[in-house]
N, CA and C atoms of all chains as a GROMACS GRO file, in nm:
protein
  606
    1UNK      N    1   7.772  10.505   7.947
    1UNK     CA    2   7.844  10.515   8.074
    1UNK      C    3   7.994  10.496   8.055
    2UNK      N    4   8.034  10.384   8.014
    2UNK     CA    5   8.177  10.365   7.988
    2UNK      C    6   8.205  10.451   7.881
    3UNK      N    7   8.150  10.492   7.754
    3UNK     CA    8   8.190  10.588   7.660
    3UNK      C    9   8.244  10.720   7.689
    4UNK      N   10   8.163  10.759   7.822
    4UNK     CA   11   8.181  10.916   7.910
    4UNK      C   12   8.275  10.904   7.980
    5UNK      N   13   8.326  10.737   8.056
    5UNK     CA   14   8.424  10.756   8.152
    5UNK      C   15   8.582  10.714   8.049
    6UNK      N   16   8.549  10.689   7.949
    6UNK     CA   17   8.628  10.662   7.827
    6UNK      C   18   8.710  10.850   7.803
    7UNK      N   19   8.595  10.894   7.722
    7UNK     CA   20   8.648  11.035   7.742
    7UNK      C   21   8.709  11.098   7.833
    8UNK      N   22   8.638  11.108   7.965
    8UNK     CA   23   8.724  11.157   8.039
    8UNK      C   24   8.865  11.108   8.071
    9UNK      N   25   8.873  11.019   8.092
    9UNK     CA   26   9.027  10.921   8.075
    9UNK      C   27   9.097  10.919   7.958
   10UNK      N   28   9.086  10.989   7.842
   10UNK     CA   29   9.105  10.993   7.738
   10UNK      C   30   9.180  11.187   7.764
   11UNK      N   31   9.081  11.232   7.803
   11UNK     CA   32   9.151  11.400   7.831
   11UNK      C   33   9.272  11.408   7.939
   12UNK      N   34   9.237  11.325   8.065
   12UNK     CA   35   9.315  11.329   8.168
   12UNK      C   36   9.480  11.258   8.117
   13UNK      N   37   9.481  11.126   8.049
   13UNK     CA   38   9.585  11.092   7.990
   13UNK      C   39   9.657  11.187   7.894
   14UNK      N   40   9.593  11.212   7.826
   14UNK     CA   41   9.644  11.320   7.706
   14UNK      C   42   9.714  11.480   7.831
   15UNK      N   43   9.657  11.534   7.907
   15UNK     CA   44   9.681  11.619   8.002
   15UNK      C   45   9.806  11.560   8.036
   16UNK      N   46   9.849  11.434   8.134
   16UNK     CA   47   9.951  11.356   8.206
   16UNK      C   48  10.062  11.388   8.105
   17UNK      N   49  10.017  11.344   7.980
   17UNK     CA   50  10.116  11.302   7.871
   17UNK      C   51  10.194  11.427   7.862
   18UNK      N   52  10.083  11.556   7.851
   18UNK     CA   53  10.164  11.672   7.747
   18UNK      C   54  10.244  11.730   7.910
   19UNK      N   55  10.232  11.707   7.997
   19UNK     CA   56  10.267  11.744   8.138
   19UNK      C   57  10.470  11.659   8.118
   20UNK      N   58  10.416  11.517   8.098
   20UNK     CA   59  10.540  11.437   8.094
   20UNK      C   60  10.694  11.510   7.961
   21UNK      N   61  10.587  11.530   7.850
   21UNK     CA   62  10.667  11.602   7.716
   21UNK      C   63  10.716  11.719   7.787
   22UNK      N   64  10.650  11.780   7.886
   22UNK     CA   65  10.703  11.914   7.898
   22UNK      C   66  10.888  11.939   7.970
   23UNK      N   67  10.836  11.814   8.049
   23UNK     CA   68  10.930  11.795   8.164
   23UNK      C   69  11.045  11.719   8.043
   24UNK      N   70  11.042  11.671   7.927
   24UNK     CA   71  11.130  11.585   7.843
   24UNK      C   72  11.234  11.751   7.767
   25UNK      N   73  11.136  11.873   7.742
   25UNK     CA   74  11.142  11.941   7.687
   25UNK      C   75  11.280  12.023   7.761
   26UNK      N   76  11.219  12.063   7.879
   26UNK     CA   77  11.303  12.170   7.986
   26UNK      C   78  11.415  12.097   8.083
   27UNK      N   79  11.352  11.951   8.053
   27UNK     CA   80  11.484  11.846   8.106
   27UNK      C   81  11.523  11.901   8.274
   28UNK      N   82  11.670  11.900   8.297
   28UNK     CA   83  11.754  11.894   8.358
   28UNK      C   84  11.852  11.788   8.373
   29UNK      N   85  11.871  11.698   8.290
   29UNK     CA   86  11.997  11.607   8.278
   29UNK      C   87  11.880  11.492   8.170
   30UNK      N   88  11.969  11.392   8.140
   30UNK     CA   89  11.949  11.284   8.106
   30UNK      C   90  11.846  11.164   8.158
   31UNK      N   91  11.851  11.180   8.290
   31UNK     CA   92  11.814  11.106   8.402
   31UNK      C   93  11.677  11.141   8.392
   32UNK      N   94  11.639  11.288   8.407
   32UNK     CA   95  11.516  11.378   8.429
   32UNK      C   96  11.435  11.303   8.279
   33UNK      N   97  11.505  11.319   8.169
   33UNK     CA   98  11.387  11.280   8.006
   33UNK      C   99  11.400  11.122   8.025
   34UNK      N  100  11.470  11.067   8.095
   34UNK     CA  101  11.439  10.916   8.021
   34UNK      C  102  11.344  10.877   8.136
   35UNK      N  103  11.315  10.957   8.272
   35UNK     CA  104  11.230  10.935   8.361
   35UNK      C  105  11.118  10.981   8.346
   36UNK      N  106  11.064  11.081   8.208
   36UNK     CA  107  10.953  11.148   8.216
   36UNK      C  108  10.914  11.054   8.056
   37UNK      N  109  11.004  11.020   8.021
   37UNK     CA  110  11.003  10.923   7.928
   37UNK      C  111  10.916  10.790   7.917
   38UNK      N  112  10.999  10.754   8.024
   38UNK     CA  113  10.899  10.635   8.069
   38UNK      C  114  10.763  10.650   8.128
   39UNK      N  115  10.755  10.740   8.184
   39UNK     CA  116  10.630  10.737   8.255
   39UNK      C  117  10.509  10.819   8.115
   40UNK      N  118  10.543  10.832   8.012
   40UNK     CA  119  10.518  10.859   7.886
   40UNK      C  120  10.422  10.759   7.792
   41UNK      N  121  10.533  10.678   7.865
   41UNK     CA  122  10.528  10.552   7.762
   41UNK      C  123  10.419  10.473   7.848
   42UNK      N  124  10.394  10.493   8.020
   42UNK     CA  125  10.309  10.380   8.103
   42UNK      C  126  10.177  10.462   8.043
   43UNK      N  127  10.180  10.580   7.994
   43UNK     CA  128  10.027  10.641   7.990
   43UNK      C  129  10.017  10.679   7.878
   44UNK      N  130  10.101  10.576   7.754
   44UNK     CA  131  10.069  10.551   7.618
   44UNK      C  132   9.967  10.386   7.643
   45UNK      N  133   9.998  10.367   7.744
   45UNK     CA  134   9.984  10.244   7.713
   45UNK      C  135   9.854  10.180   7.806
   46UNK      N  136   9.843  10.295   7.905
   46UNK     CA  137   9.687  10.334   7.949
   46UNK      C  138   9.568  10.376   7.840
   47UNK      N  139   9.647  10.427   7.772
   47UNK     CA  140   9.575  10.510   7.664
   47UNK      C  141   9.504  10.369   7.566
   48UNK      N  142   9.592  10.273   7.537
   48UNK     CA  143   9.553  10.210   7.482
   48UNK      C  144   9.430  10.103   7.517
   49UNK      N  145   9.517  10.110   7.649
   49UNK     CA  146   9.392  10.010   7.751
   49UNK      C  147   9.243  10.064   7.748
   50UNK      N  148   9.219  10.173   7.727
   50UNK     CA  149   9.090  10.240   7.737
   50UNK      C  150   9.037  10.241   7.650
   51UNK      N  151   9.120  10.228   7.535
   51UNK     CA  152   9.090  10.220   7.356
   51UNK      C  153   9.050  10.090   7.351
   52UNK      N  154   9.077   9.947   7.355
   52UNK     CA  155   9.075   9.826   7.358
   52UNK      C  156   8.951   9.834   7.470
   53UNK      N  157   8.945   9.884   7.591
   53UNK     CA  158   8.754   9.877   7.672
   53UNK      C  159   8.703   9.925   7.580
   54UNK      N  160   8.664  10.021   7.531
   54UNK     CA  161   8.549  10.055   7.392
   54UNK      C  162   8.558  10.006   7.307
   55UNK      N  163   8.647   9.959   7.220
   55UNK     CA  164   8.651   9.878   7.093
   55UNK      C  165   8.645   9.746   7.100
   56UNK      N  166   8.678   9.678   7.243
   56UNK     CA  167   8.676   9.569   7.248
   56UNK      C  168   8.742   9.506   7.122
   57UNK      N  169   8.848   9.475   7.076
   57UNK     CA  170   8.929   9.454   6.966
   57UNK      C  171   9.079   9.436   7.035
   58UNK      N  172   9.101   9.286   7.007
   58UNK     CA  173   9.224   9.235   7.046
   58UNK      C  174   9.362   9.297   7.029
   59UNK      N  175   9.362   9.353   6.914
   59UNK     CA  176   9.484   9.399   6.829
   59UNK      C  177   9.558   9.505   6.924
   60UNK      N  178   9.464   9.599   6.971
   60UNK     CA  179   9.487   9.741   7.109
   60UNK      C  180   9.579   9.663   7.217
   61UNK      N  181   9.597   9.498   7.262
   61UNK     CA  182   9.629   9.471   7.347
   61UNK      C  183   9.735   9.407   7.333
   62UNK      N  184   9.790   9.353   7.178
   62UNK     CA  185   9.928   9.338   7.124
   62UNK      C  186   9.988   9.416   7.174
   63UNK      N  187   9.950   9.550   7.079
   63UNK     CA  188  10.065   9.652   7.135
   63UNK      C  189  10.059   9.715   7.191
   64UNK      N  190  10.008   9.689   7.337
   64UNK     CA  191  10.011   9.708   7.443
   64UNK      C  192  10.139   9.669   7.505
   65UNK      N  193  10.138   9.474   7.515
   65UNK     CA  194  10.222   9.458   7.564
   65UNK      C  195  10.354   9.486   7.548
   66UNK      N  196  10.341   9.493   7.394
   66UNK     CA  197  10.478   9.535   7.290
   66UNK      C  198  10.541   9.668   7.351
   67UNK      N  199  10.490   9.783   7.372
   67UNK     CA  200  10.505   9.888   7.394
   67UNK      C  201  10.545   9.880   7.594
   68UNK      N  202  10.497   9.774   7.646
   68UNK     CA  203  10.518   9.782   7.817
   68UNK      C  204  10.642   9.712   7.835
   69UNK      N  205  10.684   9.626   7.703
   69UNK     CA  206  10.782   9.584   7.733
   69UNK      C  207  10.934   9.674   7.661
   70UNK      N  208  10.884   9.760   7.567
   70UNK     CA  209  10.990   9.828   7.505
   70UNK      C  210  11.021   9.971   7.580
   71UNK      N  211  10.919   9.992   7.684
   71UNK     CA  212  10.950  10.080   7.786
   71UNK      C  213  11.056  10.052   7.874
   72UNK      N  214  11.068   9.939   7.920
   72UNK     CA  215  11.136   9.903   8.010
   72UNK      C  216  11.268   9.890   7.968
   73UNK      N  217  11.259   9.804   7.806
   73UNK     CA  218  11.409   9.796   7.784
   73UNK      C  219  11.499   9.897   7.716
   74UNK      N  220  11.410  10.007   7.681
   74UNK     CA  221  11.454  10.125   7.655
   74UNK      C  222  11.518  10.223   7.780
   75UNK      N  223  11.430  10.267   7.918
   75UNK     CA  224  11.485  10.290   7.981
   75UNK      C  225  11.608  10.244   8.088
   76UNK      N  226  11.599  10.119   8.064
   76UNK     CA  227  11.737  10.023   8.130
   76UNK      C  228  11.866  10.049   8.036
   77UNK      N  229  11.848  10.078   7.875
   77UNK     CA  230  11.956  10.101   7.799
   77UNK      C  231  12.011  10.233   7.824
   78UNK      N  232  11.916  10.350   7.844
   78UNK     CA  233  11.980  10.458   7.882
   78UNK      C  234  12.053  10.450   8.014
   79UNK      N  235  11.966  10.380   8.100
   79UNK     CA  236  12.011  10.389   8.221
   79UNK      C  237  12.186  10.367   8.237
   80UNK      N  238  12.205  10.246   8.180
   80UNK     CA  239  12.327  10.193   8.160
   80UNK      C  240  12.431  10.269   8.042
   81UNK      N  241  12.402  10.415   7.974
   81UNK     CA  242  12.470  10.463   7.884
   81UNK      C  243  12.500  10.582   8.024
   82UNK      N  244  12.394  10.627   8.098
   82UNK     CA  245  12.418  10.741   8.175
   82UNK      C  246  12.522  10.689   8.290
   83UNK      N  247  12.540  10.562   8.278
   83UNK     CA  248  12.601  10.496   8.414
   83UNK      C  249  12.776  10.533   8.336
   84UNK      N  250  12.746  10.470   8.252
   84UNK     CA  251  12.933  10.478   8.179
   84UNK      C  252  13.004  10.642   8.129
   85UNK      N  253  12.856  10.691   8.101
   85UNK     CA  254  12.924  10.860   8.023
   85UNK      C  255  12.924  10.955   8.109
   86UNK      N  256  12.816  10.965   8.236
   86UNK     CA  257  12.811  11.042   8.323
   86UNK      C  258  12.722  11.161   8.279
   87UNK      N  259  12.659  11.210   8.361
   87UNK     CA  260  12.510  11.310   8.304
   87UNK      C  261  12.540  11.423   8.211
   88UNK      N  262   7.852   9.609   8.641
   88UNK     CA  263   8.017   9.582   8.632
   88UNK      C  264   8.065   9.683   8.506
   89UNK      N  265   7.985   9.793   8.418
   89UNK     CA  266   8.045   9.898   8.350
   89UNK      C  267   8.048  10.011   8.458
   90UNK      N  268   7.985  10.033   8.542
   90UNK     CA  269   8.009  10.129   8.667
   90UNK      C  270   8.124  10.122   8.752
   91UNK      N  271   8.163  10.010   8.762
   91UNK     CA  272   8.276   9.976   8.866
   91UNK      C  273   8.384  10.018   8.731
   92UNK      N  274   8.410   9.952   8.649
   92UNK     CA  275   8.505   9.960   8.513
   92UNK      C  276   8.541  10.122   8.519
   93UNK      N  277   8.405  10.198   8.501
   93UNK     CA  278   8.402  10.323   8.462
   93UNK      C  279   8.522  10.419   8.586
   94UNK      N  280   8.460  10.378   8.699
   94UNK     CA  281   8.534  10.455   8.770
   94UNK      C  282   8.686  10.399   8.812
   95UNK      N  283   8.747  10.292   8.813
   95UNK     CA  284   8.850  10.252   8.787
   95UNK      C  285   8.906  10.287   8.672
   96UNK      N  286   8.827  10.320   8.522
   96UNK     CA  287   8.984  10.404   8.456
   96UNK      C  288   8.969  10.544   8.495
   97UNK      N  289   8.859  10.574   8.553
   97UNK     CA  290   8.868  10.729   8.570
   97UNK      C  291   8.990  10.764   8.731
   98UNK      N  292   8.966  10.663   8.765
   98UNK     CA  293   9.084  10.681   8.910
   98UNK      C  294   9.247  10.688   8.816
   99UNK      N  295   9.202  10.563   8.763
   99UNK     CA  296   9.338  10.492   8.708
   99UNK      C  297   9.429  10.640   8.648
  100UNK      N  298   9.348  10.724   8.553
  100UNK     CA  299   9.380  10.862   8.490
  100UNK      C  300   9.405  10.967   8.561
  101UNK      N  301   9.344  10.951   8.660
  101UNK     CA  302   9.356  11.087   8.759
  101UNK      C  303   9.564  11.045   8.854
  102UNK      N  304   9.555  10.929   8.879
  102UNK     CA  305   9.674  10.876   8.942
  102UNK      C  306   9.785  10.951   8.810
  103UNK      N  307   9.760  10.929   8.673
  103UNK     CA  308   9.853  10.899   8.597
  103UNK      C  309   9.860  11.043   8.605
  104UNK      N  310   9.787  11.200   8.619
  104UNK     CA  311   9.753  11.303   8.596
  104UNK      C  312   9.856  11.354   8.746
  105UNK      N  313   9.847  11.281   8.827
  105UNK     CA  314   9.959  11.304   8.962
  105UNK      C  315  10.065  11.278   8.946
  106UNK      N  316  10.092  11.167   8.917
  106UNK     CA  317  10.258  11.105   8.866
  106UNK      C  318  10.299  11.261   8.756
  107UNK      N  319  10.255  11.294   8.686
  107UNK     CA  320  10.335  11.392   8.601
  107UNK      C  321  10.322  11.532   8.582
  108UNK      N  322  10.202  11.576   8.750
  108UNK     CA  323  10.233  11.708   8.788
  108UNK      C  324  10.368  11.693   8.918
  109UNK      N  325  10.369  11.560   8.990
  109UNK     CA  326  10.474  11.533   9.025
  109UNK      C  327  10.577  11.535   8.989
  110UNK      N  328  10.591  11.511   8.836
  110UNK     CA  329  10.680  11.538   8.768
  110UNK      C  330  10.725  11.652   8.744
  111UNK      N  331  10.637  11.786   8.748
  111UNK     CA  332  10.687  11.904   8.682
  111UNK      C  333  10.740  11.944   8.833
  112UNK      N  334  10.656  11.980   8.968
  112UNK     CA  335  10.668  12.050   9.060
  112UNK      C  336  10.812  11.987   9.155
  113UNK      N  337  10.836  11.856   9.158
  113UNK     CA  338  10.950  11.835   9.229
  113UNK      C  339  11.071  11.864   9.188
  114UNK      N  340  11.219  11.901   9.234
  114UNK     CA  341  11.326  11.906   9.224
  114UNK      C  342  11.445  11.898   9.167
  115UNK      N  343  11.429  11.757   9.229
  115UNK     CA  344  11.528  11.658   9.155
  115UNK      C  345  11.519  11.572   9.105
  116UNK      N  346  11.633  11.458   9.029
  116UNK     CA  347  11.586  11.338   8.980
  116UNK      C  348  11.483  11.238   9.029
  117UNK      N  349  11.557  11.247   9.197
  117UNK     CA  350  11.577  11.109   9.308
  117UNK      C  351  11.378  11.139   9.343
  118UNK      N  352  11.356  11.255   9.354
  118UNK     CA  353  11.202  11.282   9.398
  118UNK      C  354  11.084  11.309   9.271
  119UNK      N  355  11.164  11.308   9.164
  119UNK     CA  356  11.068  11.294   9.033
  119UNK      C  357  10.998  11.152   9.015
  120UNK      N  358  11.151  11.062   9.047
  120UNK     CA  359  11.121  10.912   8.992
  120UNK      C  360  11.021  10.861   9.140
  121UNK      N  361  11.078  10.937   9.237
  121UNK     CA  362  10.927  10.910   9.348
  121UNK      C  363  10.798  10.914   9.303
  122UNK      N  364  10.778  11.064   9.223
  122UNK     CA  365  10.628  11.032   9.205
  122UNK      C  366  10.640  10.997   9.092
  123UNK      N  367  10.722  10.924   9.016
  123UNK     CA  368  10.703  10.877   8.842
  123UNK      C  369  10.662  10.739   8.860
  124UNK      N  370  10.697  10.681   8.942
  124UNK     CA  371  10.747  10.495   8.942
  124UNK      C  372  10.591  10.494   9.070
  125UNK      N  373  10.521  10.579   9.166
  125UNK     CA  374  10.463  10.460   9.251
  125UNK      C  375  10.288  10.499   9.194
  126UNK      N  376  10.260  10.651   9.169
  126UNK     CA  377  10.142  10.640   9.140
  126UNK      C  378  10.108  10.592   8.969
  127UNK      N  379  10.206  10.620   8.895
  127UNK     CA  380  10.182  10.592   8.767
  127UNK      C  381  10.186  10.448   8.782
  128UNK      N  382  10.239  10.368   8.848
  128UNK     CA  383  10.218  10.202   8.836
  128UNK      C  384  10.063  10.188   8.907
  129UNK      N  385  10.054  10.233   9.009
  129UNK     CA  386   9.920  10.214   9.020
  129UNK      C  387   9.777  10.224   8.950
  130UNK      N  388   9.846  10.365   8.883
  130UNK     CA  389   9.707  10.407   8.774
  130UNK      C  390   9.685  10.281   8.679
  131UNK      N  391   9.841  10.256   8.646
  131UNK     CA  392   9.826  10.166   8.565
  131UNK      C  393   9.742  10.049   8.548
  132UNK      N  394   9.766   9.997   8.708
  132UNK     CA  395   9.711   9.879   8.758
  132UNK      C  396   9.536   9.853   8.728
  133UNK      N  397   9.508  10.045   8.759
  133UNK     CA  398   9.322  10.037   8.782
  133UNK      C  399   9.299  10.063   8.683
  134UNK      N  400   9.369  10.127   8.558
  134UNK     CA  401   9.344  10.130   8.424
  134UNK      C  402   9.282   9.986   8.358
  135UNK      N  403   9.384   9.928   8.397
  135UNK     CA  404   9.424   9.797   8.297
  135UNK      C  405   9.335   9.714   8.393
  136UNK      N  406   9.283   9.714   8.512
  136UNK     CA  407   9.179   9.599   8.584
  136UNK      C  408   9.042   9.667   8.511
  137UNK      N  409   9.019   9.814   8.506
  137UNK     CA  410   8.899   9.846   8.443
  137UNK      C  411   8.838   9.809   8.277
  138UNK      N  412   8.942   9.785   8.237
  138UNK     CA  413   8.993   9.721   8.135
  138UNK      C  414   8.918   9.615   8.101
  139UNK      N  415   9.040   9.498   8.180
  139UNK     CA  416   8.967   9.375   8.226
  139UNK      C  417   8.858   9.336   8.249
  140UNK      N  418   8.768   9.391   8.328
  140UNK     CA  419   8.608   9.408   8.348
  140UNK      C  420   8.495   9.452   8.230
  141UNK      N  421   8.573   9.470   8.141
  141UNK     CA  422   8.433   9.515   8.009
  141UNK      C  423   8.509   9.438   7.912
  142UNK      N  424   8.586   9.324   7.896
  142UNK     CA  425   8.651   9.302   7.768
  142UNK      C  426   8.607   9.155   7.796
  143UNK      N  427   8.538   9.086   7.667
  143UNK     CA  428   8.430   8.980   7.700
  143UNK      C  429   8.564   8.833   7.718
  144UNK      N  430   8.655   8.879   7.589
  144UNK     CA  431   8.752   8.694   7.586
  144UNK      C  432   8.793   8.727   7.720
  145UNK      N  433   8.803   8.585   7.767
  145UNK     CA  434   8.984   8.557   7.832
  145UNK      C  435   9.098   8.555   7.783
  146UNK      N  436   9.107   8.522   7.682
  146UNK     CA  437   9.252   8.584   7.612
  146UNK      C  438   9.306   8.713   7.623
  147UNK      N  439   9.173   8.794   7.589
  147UNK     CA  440   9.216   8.975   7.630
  147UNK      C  441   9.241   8.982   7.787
  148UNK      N  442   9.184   8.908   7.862
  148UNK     CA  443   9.196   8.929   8.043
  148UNK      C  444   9.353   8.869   8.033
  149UNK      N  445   9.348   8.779   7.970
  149UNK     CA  446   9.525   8.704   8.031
  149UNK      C  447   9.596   8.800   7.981
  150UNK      N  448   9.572   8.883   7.849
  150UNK     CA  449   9.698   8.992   7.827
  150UNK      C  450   9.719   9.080   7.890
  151UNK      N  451   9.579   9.137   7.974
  151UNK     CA  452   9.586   9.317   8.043
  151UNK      C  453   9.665   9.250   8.151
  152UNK      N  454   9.648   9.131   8.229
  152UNK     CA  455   9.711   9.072   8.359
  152UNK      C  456   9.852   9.026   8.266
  153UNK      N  457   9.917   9.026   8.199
  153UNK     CA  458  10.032   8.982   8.176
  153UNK      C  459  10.096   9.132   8.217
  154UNK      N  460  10.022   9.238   8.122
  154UNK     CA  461  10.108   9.374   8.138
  154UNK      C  462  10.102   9.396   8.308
  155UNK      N  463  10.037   9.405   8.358
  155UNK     CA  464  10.048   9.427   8.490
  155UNK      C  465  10.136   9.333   8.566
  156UNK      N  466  10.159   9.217   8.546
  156UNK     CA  467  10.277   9.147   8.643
  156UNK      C  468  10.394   9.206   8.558
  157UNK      N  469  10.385   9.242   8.418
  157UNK     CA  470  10.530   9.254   8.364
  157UNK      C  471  10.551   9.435   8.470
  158UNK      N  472  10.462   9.452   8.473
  158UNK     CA  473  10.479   9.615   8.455
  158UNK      C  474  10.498   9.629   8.649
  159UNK      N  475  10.476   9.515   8.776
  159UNK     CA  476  10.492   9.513   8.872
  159UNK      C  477  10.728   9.469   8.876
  160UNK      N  478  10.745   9.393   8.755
  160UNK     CA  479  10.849   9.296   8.826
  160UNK      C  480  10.927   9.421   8.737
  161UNK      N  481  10.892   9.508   8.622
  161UNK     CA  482  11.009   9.603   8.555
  161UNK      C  483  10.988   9.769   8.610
  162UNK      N  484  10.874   9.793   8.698
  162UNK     CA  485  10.919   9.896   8.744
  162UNK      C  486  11.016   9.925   8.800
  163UNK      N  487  11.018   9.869   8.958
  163UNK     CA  488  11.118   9.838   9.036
  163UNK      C  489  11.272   9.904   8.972
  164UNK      N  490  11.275   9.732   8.885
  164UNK     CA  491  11.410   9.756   8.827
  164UNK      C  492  11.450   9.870   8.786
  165UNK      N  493  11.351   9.915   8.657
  165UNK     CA  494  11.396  10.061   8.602
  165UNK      C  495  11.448  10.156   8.715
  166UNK      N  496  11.318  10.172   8.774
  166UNK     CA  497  11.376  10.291   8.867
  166UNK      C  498  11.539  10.260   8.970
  167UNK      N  499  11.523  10.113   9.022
  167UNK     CA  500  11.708  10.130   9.052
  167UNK      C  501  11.787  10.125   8.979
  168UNK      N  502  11.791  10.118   8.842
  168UNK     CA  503  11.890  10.105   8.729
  168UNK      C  504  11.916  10.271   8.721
  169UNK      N  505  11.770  10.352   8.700
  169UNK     CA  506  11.793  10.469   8.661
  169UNK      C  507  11.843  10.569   8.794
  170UNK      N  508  11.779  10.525   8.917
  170UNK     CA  509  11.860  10.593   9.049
  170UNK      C  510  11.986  10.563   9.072
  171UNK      N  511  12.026  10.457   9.037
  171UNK     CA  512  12.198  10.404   9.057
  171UNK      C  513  12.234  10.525   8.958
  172UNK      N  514  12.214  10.482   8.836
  172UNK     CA  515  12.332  10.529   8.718
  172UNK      C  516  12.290  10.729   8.734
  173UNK      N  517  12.188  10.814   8.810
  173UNK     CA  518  12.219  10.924   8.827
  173UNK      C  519  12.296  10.929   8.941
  174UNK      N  520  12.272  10.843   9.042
  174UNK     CA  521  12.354  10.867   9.172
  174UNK      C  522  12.502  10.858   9.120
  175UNK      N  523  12.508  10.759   9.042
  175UNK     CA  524  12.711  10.746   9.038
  175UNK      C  525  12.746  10.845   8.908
  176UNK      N  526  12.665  10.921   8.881
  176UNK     CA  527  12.720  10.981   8.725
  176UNK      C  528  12.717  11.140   8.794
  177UNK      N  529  12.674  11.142   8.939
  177UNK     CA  530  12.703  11.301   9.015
  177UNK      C  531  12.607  11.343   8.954
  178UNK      N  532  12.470  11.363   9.002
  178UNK     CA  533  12.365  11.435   8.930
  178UNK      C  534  12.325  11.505   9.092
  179UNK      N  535  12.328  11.640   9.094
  179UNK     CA  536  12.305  11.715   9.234
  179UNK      C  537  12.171  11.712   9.291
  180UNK      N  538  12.205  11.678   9.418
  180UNK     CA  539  12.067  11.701   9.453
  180UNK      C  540  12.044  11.812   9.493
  181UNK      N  541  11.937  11.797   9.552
  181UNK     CA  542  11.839  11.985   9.560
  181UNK      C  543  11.864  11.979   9.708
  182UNK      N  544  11.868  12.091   9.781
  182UNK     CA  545  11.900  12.113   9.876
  182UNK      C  546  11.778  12.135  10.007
  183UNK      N  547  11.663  12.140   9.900
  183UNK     CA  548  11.557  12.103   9.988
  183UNK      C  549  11.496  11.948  10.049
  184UNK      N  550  11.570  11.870   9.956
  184UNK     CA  551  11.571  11.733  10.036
  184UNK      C  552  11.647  11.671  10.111
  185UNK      N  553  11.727  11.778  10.165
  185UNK     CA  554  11.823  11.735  10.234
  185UNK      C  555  11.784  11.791  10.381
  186UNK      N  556  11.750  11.701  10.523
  186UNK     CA  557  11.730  11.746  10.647
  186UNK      C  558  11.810  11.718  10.712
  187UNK      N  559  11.878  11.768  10.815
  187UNK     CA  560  11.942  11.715  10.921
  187UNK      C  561  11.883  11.634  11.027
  188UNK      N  562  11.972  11.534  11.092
  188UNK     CA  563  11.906  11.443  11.179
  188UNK      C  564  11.875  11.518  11.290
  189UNK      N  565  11.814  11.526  11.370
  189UNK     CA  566  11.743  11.598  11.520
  189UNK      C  567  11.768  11.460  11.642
  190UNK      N  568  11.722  11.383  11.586
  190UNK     CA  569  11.746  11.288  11.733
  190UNK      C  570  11.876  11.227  11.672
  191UNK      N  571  11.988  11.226  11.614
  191UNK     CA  572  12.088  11.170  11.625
  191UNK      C  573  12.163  11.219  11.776
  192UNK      N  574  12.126  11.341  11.776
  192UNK     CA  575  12.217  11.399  11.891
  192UNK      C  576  12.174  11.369  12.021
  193UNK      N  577  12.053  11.340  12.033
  193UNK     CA  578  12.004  11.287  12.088
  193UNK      C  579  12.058  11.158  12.145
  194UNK      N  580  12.068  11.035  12.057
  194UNK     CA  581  12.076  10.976  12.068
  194UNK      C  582  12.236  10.901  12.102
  195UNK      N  583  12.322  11.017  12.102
  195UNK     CA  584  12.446  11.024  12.125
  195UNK      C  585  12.509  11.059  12.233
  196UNK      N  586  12.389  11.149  12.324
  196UNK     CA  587  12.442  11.175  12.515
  196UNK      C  588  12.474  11.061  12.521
  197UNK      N  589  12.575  11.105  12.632
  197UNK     CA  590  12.621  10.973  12.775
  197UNK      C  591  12.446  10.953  12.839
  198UNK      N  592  12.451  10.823  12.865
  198UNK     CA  593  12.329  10.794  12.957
  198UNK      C  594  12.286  10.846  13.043
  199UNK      N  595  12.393  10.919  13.121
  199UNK     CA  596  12.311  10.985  13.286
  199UNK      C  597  12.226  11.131  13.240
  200UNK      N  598  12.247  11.150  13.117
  200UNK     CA  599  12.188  11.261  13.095
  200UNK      C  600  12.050  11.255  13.014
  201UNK      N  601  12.067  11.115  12.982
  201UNK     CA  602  11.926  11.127  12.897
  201UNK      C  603  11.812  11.107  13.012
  202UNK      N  604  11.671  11.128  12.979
  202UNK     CA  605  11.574  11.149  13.074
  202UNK      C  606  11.444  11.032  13.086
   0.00000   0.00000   0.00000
């Protein structure tokens, strides 16, 4: 049961993801990739969460947090480079 | 409690699958980070509670609930850090989100005329 709803959440993320790359790809400013960026990075990190329910294995949930928190301070650094250079 | 799990990451995925057709089909910045920042935090949320529900320690429960308060108190922020710094760096908006007010004028007769 969870293995099937594993997969499917496993295709649908991977779908989100290559949806998010696309929008990183064709852009429209700075603003547009570090916003499709992040939301990249929240459904890397879904991804993992679903990995860690089936494996049940602690390690999936390190870098988890590692990765929820380097989202954030990654997109706050751009944020603040687009604030001073302008788009 | 793997049935309930099950369909909470399958919601949780489908949310995250909206946030980033939201992403392709809207506009501009200001209406991307709309649908980037409210359903992708949510997915997140039912991801990471479905999570929670099949993972036997409490140690693993206190971490999926750490990411989720971290990931409630740094959305927010991001997104006004990243809406400020396009708003002041002149990033155009689209002209389809832009409406005119209808009852301003309205709301601007002399009194004897309103009804």
């Amino acid at each position: 049961m969870i293995e099937v709803a594993a997969t499917i959440s496993f295709g649908l993320l991977g779908l989100a993801a290559l949806l998010c790359i696309v929008r990183m790809i064709r852009g429209g400013g700075i603003a547009d990739r570090i916003v499709a960026l992040d939301s990249l990075l929240l459904m890397v990190v879904s991804g993992l969460a679903v990995q860690a329910a089936i494996t049940g294995e602690d390690i999936y949930l390190d870098v988890m947090v590692v990765a929820a928190l380097l989202a954030f301070t990654g997109t706050s650094m751009v944020a603040n480079f687009i604030e001073r250079r302008g788009s | 409690m793997e049935t309930v799990a099950s369909v909470f990451l399958v919601a949780g995925s489908l949310l995250a699958v909206l946030a980033a057709v939201g992403l392709q089909r809207f506009d501009d910045v200001f209406a991307r980070m709309h649908s980037a920042t409210k359903p992708a935090t949510l997915g997140l949320v039912l991801v990471l509670t479905g999570a929670a529900l099949v993972t036997p320690t409490p140690g693993a429960v206190a971490k999926l609930f750490l990411v989720i308060l971290l990931q409630f108190i740094t959305a927010p922020v991001a997104a006004h850090l990243v809406g400020r710094a396009a708003f002041r760096a002149g990033t155009e908006l689209s002209p389809e989100t832009l409406v005119s007010d209808e009852v301003e004028v309205i709301m601007r007769r002399p009194p004897e005329h309103q009804d």
